[in-house]
N, C-alpha and C positions, 0 to 999 in steps of 0.2 A: 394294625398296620394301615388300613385305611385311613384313620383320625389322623394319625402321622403325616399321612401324604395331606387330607384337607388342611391339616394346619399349617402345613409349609406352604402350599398354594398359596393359602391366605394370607401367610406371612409376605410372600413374594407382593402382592399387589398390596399389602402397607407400607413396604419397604418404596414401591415407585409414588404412590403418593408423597409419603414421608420427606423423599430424596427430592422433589418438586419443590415440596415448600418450602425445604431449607434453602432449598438454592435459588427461593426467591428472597428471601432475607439476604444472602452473601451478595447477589448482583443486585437488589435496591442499594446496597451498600456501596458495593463501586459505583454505581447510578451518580449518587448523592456528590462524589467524590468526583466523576467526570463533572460532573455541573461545574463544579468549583475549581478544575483546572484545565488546562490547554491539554493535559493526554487521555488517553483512553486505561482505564483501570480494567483490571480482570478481577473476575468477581471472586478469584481462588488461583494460589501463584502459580499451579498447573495449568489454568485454563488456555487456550490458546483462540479466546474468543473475548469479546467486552459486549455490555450493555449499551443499545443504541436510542431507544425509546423506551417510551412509558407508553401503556395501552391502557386506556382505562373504556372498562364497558360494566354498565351498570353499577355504577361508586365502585367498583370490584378494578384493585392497577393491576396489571403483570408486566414483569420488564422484559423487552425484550432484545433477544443477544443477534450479532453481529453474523451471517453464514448459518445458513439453515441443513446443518450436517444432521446423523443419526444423534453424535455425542452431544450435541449443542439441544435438540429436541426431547431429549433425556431432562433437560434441566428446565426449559423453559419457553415459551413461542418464540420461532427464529427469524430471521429477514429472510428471504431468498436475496442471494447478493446480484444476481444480475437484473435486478430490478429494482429502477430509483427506491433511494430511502425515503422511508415515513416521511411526507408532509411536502416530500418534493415535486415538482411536474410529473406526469406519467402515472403509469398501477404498482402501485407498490403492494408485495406480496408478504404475507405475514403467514408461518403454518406453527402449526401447535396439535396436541396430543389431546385427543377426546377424554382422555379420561382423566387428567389435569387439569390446567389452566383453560384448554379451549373447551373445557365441559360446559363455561357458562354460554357459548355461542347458541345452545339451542333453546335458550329465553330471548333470543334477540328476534327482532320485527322488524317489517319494513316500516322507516319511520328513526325508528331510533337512532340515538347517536353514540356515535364510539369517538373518542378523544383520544390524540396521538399529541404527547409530548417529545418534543426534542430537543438538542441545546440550543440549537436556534431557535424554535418556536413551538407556539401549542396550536392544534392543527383539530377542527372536530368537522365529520364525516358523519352523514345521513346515511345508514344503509338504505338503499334500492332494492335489489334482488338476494333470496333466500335460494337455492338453489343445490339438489341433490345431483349428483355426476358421476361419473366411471372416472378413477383415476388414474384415467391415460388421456383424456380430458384437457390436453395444455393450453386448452385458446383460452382458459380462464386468467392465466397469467398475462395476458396481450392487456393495451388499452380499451381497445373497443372493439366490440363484439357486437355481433347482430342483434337486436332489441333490446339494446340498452343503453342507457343515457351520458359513456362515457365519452370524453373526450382526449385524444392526447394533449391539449394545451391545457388541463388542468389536473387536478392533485388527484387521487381516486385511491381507495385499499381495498385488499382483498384478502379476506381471511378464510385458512383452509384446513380443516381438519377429519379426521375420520369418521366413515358414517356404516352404521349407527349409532348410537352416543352409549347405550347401554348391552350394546355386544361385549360379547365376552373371547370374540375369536380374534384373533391380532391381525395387524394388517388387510384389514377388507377391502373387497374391489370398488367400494361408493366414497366420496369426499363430498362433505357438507361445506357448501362455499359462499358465503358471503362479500356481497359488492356495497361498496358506498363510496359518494362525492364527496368533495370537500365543499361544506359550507360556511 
């Protein structure tokens, strides 16, 4: 009975990988397809979301979708919508799922650059600050914060995901947050 239940566990956490990757295949898809026209494509005719950018960190894309909901975060890094899009003035907030797409955040350094494609332009970001938080935390989403080198007159990201990277327990109280400028 045991092997039973371990296999299905296991099963359960291939199935959410699994369901990640595909569904970065189906929204590079619509991606490719907003590029090339005036609308906004869904990456699957139920979706009630579209791809806004391209995030590339470490040669490694992920796309990212439109409204940072639970169903949207299931598939793939989301925008927070009340906070400028990628590439625009202000902090633009990006969150993603630790054990996904945002698992490769915990190779990144201060120094590095993260690239934001959009249909208006391609936008590349210095991270500045690595930083672990409680997440209740929300001055992370503002422009600027006390000792850090943001400004609201120009472009800034913030990427947010679950911390620890290799817990196994869902929803933890820590967010692993990354800040960078636009350069």
């Amino acid at each position: 009975m045991s092997l039973l239940l371990g296999i299905y566990q296991f099963s359960g956490g291939l199935y959410i990988f699994a369901k990640a990757e595909l569904a970065q295949y189906l929204i590079a898809h619509a991606w490719h397809k907003n590029l090339q026209s005036e609308q906004q494509h869904k990456p699957w005719p139920w979706a009630d979301t579209h791809p806004i950018a391209e995030l590339i960190i470490k040669d490694k894309s992920w796309y990212v979708l439109a409204g940072a909901s639970g169903r949207n975060l299931a598939f793939a890094p989301s925008h927070v919508s009340s906070t400028p899009d990628p590439g625009e003035i202000g902090n633009s907030v990006i969150v993603g799922h630790r054990d996904t797409q945002f698992n490769s955040l915990k190779k990144l350094q201060k120094g590095d650059v993260i690239e934001v494609k959009t249909k208006q332009k391609r936008q590349q970001f210095k991270v500045t600050m690595l930083r672990i938080a409680v997440y209740s935390q929300l001055e992370y989403l503002q422009s600027n914060i006390n000792n850090d080198t943001f400004d609201d007159d120009q472009s800034s990201l913030t990427l947010i995901t679950c911390y620890p990277f290799d817990s196994v327990l869902p929803n933890p109280t820590h967010r692993y947050i990354i800040r960078a400028i636009a350069i």
